[in-house]
C-alpha positions in Angstrom: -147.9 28.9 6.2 -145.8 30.9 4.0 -142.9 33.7 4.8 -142.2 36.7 2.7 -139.4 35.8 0.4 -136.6 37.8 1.5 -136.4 35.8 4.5 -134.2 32.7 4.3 -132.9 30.4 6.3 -129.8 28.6 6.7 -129.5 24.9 9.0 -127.0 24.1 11.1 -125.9 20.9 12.5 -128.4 20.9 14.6 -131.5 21.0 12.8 -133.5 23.1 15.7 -130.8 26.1 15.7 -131.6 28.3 12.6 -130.0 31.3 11.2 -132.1 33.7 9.6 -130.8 36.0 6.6 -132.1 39.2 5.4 -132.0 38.4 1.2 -133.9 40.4 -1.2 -134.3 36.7 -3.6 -137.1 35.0 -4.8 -136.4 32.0 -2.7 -138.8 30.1 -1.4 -141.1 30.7 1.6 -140.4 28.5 4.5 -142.9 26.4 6.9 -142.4 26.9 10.6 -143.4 28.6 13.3 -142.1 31.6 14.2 -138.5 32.6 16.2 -138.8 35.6 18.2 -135.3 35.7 16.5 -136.9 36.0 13.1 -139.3 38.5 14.9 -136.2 40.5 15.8 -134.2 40.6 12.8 -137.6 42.0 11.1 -137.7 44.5 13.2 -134.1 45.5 12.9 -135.0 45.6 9.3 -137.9 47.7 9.8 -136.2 50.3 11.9 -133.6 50.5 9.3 -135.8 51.4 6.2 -136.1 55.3 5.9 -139.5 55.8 4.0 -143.2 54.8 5.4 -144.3 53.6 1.5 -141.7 51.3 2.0 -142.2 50.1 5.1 -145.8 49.1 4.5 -144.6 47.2 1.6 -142.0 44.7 3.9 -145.1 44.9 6.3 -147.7 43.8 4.2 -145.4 40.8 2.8 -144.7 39.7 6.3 -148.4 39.6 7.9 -149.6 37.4 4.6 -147.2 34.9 5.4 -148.4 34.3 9.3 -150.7 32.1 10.3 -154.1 32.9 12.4 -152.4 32.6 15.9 -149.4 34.7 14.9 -151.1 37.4 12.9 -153.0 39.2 16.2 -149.6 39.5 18.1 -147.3 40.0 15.3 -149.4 43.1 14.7 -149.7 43.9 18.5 -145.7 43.1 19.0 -144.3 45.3 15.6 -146.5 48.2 17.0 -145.2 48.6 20.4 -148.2 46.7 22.8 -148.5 43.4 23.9 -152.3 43.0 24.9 -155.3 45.5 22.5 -156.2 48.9 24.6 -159.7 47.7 25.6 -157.6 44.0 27.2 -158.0 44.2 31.2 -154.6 42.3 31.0 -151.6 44.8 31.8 -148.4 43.7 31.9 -147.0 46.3 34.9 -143.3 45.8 34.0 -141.6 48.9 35.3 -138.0 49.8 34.1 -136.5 48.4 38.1 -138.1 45.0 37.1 -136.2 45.2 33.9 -133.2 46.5 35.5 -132.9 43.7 38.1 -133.9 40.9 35.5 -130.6 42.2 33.5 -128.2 42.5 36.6 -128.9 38.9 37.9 -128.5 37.9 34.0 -125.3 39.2 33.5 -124.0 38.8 37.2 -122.7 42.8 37.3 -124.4 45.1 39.5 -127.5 47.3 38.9 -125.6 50.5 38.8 -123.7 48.7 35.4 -126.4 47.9 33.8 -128.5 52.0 34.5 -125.0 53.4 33.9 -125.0 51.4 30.5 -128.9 52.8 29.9 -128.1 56.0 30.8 -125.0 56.1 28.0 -127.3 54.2 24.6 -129.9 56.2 25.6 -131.8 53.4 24.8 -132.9 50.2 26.9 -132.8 48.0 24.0 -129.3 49.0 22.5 -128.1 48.9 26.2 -129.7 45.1 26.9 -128.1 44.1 23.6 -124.9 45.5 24.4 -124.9 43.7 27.8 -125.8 40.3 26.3 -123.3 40.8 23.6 -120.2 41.5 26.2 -121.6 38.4 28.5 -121.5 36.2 25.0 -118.2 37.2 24.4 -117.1 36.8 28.2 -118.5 33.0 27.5 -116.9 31.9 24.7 -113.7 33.2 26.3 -113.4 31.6 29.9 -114.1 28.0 30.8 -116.0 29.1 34.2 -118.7 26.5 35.2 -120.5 30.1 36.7 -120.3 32.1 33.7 -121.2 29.2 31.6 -125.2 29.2 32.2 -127.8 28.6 29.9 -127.6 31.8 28.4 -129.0 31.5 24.3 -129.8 27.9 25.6 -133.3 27.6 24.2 -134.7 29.1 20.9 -137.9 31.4 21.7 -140.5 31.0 19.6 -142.7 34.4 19.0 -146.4 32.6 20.9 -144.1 31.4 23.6 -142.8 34.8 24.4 -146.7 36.2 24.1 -147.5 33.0 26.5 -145.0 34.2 28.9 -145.9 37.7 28.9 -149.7 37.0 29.3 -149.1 34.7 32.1 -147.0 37.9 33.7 -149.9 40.2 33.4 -152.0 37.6 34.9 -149.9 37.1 38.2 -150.8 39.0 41.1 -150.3 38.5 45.1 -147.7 39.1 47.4 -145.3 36.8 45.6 -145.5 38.2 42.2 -143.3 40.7 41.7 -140.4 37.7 42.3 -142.4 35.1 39.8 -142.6 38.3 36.9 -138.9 38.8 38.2 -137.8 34.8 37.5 -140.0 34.5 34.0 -138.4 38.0 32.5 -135.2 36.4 33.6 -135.8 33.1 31.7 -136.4 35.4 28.8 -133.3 36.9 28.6 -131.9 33.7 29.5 -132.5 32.2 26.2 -132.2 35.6 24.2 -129.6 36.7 21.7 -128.0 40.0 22.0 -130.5 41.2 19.0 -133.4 39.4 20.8 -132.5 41.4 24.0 -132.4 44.6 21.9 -136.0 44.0 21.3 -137.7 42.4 23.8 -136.6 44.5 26.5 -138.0 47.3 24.3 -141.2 45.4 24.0 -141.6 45.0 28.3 -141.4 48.7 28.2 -144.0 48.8 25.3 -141.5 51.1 23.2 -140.6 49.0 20.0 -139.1 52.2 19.1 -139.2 51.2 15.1 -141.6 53.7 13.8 -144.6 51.6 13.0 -147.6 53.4 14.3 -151.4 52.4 14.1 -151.7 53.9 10.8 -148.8 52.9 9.3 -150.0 48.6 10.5 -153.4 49.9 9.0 -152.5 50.4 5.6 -150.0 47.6 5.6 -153.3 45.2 6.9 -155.3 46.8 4.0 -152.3 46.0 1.5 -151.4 42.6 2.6 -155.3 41.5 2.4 -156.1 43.5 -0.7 -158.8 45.3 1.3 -160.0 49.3 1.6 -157.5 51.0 4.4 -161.4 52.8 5.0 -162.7 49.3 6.1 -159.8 48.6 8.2 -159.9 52.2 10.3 -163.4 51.9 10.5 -163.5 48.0 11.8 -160.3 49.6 14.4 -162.5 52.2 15.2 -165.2 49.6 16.3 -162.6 46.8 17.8 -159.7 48.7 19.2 -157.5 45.9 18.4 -155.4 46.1 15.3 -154.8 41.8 15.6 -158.1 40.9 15.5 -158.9 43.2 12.6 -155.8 42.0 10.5 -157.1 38.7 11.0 -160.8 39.6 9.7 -158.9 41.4 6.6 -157.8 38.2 6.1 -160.9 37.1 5.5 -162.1 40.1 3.3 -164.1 42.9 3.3 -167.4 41.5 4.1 -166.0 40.5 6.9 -164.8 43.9 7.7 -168.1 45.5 7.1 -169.6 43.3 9.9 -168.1 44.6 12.7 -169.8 46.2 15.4 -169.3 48.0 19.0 -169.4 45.1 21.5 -170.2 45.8 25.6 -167.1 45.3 27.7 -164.9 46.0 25.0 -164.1 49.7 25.0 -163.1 52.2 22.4 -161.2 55.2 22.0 -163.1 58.5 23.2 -164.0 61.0 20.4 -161.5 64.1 21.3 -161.6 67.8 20.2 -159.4 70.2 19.3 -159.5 74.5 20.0 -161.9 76.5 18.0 -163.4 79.9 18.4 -167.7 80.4 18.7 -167.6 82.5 15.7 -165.4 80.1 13.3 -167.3 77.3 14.2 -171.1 78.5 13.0 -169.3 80.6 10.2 -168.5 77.1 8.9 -171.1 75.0 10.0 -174.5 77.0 10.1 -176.1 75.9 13.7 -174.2 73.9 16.2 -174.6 72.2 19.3 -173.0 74.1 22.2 -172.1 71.8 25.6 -171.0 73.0 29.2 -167.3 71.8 29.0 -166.5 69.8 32.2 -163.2 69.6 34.1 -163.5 66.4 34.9 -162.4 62.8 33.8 -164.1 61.4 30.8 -165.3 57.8 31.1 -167.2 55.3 29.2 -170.5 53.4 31.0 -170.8 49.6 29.1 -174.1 48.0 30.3 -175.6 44.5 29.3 -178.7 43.0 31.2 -177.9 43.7 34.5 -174.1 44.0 34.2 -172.1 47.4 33.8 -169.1 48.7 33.4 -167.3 52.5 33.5 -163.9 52.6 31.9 -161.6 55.2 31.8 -160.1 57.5 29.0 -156.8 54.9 28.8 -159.9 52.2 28.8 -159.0 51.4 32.0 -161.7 49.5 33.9 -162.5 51.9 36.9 -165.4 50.0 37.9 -164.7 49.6 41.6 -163.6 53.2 41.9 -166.8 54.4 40.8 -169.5 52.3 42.7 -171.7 55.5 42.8 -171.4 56.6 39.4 -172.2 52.8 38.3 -175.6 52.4 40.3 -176.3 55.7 39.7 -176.4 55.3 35.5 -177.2 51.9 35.7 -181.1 53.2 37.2 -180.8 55.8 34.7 -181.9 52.9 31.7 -183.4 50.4 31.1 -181.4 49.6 28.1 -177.8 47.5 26.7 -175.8 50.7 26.4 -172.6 52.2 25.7 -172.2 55.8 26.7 -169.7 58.9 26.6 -169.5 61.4 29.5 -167.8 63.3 32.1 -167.9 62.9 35.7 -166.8 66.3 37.8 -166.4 66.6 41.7 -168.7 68.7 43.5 -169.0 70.7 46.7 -171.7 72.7 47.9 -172.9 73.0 44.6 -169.5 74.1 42.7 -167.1 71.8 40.6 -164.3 70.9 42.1 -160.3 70.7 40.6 -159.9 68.0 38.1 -157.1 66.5 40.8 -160.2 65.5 42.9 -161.4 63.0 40.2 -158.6 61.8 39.4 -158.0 60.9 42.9 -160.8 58.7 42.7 -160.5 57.2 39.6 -156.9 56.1 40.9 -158.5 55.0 44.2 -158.4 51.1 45.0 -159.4 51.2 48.8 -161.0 53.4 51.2 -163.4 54.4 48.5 -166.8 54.3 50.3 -164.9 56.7 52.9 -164.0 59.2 49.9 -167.7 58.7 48.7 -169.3 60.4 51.6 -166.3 63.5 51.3 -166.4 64.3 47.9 -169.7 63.8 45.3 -169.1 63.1 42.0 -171.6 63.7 39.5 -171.7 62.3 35.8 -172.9 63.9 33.1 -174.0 62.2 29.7 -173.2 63.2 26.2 -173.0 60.4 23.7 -174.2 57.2 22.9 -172.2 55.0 21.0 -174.6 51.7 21.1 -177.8 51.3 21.6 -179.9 47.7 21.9 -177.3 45.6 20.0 -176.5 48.6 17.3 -174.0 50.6 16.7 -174.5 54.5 16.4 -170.9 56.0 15.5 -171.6 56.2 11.9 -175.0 58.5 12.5 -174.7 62.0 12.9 -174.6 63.4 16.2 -178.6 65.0 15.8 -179.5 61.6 15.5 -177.3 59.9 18.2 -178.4 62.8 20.6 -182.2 61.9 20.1 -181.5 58.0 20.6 -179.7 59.3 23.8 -182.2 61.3 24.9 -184.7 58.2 24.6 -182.4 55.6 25.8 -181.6 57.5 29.2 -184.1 59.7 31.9 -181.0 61.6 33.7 -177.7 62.9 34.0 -177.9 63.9 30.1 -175.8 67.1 29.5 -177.6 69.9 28.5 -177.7 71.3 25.3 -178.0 74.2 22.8 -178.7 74.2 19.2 -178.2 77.6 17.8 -176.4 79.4 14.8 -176.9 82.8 16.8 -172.9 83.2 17.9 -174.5 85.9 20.7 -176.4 83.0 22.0 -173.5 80.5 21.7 -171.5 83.1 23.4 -174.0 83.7 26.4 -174.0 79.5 27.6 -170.0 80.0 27.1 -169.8 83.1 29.9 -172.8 80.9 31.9 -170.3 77.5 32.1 -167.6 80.0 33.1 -169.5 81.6 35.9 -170.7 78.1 37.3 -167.2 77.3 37.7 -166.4 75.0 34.0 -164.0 75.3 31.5 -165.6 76.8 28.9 -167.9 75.6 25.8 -168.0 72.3 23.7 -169.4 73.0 20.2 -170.2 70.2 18.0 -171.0 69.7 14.4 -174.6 68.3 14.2 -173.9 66.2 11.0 -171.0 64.9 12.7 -170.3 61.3 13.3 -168.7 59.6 16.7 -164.9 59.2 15.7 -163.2 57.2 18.2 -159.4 58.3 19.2 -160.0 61.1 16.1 -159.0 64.4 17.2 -160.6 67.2 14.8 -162.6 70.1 14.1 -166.1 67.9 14.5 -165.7 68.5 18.2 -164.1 72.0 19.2 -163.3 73.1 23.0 -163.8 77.0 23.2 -162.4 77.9 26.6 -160.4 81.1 28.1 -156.9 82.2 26.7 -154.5 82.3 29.2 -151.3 84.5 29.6 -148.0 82.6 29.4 -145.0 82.6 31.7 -141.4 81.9 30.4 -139.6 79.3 33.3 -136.4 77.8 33.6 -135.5 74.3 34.0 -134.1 73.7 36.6 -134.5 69.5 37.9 -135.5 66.7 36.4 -137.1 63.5 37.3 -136.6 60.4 35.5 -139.3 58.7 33.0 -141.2 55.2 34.0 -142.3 52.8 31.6 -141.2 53.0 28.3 -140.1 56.6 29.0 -137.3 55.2 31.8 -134.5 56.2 29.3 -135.2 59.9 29.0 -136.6 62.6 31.9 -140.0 62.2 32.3 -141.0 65.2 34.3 -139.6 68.4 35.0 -139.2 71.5 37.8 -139.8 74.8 36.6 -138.1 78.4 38.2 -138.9 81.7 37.8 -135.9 84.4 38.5 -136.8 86.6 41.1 -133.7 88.9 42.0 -131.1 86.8 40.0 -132.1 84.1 42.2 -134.5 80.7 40.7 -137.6 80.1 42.8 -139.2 77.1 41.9 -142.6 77.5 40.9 -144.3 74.4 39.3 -143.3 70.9 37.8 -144.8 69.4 34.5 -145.5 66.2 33.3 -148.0 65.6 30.7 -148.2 66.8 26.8 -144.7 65.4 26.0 -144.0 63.5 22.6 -141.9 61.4 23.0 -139.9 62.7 20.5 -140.3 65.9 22.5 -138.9 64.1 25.8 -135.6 62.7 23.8 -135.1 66.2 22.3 -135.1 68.0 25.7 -133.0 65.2 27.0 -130.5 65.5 24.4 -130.5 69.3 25.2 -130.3 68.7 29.3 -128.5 65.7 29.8 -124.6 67.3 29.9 -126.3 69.9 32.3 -127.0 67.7 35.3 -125.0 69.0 38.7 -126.2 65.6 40.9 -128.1 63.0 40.7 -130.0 61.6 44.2 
């Protein structure tokens, strides 16, 4: 196994301790497996270089020097995610786990180690800081309690993957406390820079600006391959590790992937169009009620099935109606795209309602008989052990149309925008959203947002709000405000009126943060 050769190392005394040295030499490449302190200082490296071209470049050196087991996490770890999208495994670390894994670390209080969050603005400067004061504190004092086995043990990069995929697996009553003790052996046996990084990787927030495209070309340009054949083997695989390691062994290789059962994959998404743009572009298009509902994805195999949801969640046991009733709907190994909506008397129901069940996890054969759900079918994405995402959609809708009897949305081919225009007021006045309109010679794009797919629904008037509360961010977004409560003035006095949550960046959310933060009156 060979490392890029800007990395060296230096041996201490102790020929397990290493030291690892940025160096832009020609020295060369070492055999070993990798530190999680090496991991670290490449990712320091990483977040310090300003231009993406570049970045690719120290990418692409790195992944050709890892071997087979430490390519796949590598590429999950330097991206932000620990386990592929489609992976059942989640590691549910909230910021309070991390929080109380730091405090009994550094034997201060909780309210330290928040009040040290709160001024970084960042959990990983904060950790680092922490563990770089209790290092200090420990070379300093001769104290039998201070001197524990803090930076005791070097962590190697599978060991830390080991640890947090035995995490994700641990469930029960008395898990919380075992994720608690094995975070805490983590940090035990981190360095302050190692702490900057893996308390950003619990969160899932490497914060170092490598996004899926930016791993993609570096894939293509460490395996001399097409960037085309990696997006399109992503597109198929959802898992960026797996496809560096079949870049690895060349395009071929790349060529041969296919859609798999059980092993979900992005849902094609649209963006806003007009009727009249879309067939003054296109010619005839294929107009769609568009559903507010929750999008899901129905895997079936022989006689098993599976519904996932839009974050490839499986949602199987939330769903136990929607499963039987698509699995008697065919006859055949499947993977479909659709939208199941809530109904009463007849009418759709809020979008809340789904959601509702999708998040339910008991009690769901009593919300079965008080609500109805109701799927409805509008892409196939395999078919019989083939995959259909590179056909256009005419063809994928006639395979659909053979492959299942019901529950198939309807749909309208027509370059008449009059016609288009009368299903668009007809969805409206059976309660939808509006109109999908799709380009016939379109193919299925997984996680692809773009003018294939356009949503044409009702423009809606706008109401300028105050701020004024704020609620704090979970996950990786613990560090800024996640959510926030919105006034209207009425009389010179605020009147709350709504609080939202979703369609942050999170570049947005550190920007308002930045703007709010001075501004808070209490905090409860």
């Amino acid at each position: 196994m060979h490392r890029p050769s800007y990395l060296k190392f230096l041996k201490k005394s102790h020929p397990s301790k290493r030291i690892l040295i940025l160096a832009n030499d020609n020295h060369s490449p070492c055999e070993h497996p990798m530190q999680f302190a090496e991991f670290a200082r490449i990712c320091e490296h990483i977040e310090g270089i300003p231009g993406r071209l570049e970045m690719i470049q120290e990418i692409s050196r790195i992944l050709s020097g890892l071997d087979s087991d430490e390519l796949p996490v590598f590429v999950q770890f330097v991206t932000g995610k620990i386990f592929p999208d489609w992976s059942p495994l989640k590691l549910g670390i909230g910021p309070n786990l991390l929080f109380d894994a730091i405090t009994l670390i550094v034997d201060g209080t909780r309210g330290d180690v928040i009040g040290e969050i709160n001024k970084r603005g960042d959990v990983g400067l904060a950790v680092q800081a922490i563990l770089e004061r209790k290092k200090v504190l420990r070379r300093t004092t001769r104290s039998a309690t201070i001197q524990t086995s803090l930076f005791s043990k070097d962590l190697e990069l599978l060991d830390v993957y080991r640890d947090l995929e035995r995490i994700a697996k641990m469930g029960g009553r008395s898990s919380q406390q075992e994720k608690l003790s094995l975070i805490q052996n983590l940090f035990q046996n981190a360095s302050p820079l190692e702490g900057r990084y893996l308390a950003r990787l619990l969160l899932e927030d490497l914060r170092i600006g490598v996004g899926e495209g930016t791993m993609r070309d570096a894939i293509a340009r460490a395996f001399s391959v097409d960037p085309s054949l990696v997006e399109h083997a992503y597109q198929a695989m959802n898992d960026l590790g797996e496809v560096a390691g079949l870049a690895r062994s060349g395009s071929d290789a790349l060529r041969g992937v296919h859609i798999l059962p059980f092993h979900p994959v992005k849902m094609m998404l649209a963006q806003q169009g007009t009727i009249d743009g879309a067939i003054t572009e296109n010619g005839a298009v294929a107009a769609e009620f568009k559903y507010d509902g929750s999008r899901f994805q129905f895997h079936k195999a022989g006689t098993v099935c599976r519904i996932y949801s839009r974050k490839l969640e499986d949602v199987t046991d939330a769903l136990p109606d929607i499963l039987e009733t698509l699995k008697a709907s065919t006859t055949h190994d499947v993977i479909l795209d659709g939208e199941v909506i809530a109904e009463k008397d007849g009418k759709p129901l809020p979008f809340q309602t789904v959601l509702r069940r999708f998040r339910r996890k008991y009690g769901v054969d009593e919300m079965k008989k008080e609500v109805m759900m109701r799927p409805f079918v509008f892409d196939i994405l395999y078919l019989d052990g083939e995959t259909l995402i590179d056909l256009p959609l005419k063809e994928r809708r006639s395979l659909l149309e053979s492959a299942i009897h019901t529950h198939v949305t309807p749909q309208l081919v027509s370059d008449d925008p009059a016609e288009v225009d009368r299903m668009y007021r007809e969805s409206l006045a059976s309660g939808h959203e509006g109109l999908m309109v799709k380009i016939l010679t379109s193919p299925y794009t997984p996680g692809i947002r773009g003018k294939n797919w356009q949503k044409i629904k009702p423009s809606v008037d706008t109401l300028d709000l105050a701020v004024i509360g704020a609620e704090w961010g979970e996950g990786k977004r613990a560090h800024v405000f996640g959510s926030f409560l919105l006034a209207c003035q009425d009389q010179g006095e605020f009147s709350a009126l709504s609080k939202v949550a979703t369609g942050f960046s999170d570049d947005q959310l550190a920007e308002v943060y930045d703007l709010l933060r001075d501004h808070v009156l209490s905090e409860s």
